[in-house]
C-alpha positions in Angstrom: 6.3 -17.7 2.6 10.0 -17.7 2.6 12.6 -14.8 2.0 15.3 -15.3 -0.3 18.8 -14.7 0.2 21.6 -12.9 -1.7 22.6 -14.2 -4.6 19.2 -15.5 -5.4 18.4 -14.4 -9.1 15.2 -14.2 -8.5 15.6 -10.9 -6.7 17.4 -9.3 -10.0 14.3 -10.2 -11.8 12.1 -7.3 -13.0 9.6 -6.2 -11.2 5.6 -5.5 -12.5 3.8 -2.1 -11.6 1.0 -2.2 -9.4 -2.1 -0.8 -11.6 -5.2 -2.2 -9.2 -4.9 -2.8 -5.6 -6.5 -6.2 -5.5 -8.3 -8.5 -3.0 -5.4 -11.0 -4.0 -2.4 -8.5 -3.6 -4.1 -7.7 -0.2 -3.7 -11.4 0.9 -0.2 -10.8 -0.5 0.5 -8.0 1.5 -0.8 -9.8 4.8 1.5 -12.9 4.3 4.5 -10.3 3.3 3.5 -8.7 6.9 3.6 -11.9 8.5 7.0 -13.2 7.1 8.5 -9.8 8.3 7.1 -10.2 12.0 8.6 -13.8 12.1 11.8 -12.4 11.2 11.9 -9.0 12.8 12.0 -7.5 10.4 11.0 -4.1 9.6 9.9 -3.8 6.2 10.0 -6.5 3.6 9.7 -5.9 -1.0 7.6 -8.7 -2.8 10.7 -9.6 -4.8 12.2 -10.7 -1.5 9.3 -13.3 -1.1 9.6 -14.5 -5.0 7.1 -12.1 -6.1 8.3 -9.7 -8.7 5.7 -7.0 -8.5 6.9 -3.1 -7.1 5.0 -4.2 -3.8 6.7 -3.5 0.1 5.4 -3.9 3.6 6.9 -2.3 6.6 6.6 -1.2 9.8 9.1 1.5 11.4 8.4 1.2 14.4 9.4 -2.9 13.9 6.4 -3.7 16.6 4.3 -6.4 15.6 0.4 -5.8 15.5 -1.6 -7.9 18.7 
């Protein structure tokens, strides 16, 4: 999964609502989780990843999970 960078369009796109947390926005979720870790990063929106649904991971506290 990779990020996009500014000026991508992609991340001016709009973005779907989230009606049903699925079993397939969970795996989602878990690769958004991972890309952030890689990166550092603390928190991380779908549209980021070239998803455009209202989804974000983070993680404050920027430790990643053993």
């Amino acid at each position: 999964m990779d990020i996009l960078q500014y000026p991508d369009p992609r991340l001016r796109a709009p973005n779907a609502p989230i009606v049903e947390f699925t079993p397939e926005l969970a795996t989602i979720a878990a690769a958004m989780f991972e890309a952030m870790y890689r990166t550092d990063g603390v928190g991380l929106a779908a549209p980021q990843v070239g998803i455009n649904r209202q989804l974000l991971v983070f993680n404050p506290s920027s430790n990643s999970p053993s």
